[in-house]
N, C-alpha and C positions, 0 to 999 in steps of 0.2 A: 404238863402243858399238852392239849390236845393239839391234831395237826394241826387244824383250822387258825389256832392261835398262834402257833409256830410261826404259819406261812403270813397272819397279818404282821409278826412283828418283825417279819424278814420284809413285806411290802415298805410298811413304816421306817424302819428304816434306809431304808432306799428313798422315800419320800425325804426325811428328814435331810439326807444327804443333799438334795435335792435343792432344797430347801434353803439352805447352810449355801453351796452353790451360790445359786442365786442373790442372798444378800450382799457377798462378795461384788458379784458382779455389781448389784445395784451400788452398793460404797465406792466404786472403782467411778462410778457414772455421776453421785452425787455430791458425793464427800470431798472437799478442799483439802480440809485437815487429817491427812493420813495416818496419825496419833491417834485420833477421835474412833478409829473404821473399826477398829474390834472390839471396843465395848457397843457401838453400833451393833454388827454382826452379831455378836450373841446376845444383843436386846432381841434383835428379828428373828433368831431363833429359840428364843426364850418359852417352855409351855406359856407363860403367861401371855404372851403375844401371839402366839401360835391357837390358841384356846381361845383370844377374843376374835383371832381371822373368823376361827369358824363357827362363832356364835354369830358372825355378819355372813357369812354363807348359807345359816342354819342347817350346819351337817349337826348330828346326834352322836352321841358315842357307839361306837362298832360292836357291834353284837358277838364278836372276836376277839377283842380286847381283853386282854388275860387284867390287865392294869386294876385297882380296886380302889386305890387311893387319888379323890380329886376329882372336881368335876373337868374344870381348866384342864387339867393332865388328860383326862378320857378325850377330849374336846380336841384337844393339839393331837395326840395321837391319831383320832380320827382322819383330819386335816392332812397330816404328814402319810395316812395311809391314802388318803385321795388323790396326793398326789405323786406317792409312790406307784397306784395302779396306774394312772395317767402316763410314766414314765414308762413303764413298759408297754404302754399302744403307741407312742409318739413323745420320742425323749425331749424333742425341740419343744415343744407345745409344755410340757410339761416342766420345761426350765421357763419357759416364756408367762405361763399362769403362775406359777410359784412369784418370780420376779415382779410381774403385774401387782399381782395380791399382796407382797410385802409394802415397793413401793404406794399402793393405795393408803395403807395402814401408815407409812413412816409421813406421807404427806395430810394424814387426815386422823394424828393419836387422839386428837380432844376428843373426836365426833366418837373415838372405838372406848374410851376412859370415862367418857360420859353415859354411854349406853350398857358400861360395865356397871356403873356407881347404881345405876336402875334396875337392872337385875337383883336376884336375891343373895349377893355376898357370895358366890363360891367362886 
């Protein structure tokens, strides 16, 4: 692994952490059913969730990205590094965007499943 890769996949996961964070917080905010919050949780943190955020950002996969398998996986990596760099300018901003972007997606899956089913299948 060269450095450059090292240091994205030390960003990303900090972003991921980040990330993970934040749906907590969000379930804590919208969830009744306190049973329901962790399979919640790692829906919101799921590549496949994390990959359709940021086909609706249109981030690209990271030119850093050691990863090889998946487009979804490059995609959520990407996403989780965006918001790992965010974390280290402005840690509130960056739990506050994370949190934003989950909840947008948990209140609006049709619109992100629908524009999934249109793309080309990866």
């Amino acid at each position: 692994m060269t450095e450059q890769q090292h240091i994205f996949k030390k960003i990303e996961l900090i972003g991921d952490r980040v990330l993970r964070l934040a749906a907590v917080e969000l379930c804590n905010e919208i969830i009744e059913n306190r049973y329901k919050a962790p399979e919640i949780i790692d829906n919101l943190g799921s590549n496949r969730v994390l990959g359709l955020i940021a086909r609706m950002k249109k981030l690209e996969a990271h030119k850093d990205d050691p990863e090889v398998k998946g487009k979804s996986r490059q995609l959520a990596n990407a996403y989780q590094y965006s918001i790992g760099k965010l974390y280290y300018e402005d840690k509130v901003k960056a739990l506050a965007t994370a949190k934003e972007d989950l909840a947008h997606f948990y209140e609006n899956q049709d619109q992100y499943y629908i524009k999934k089913s249109d793309d080309d299948g990866d």
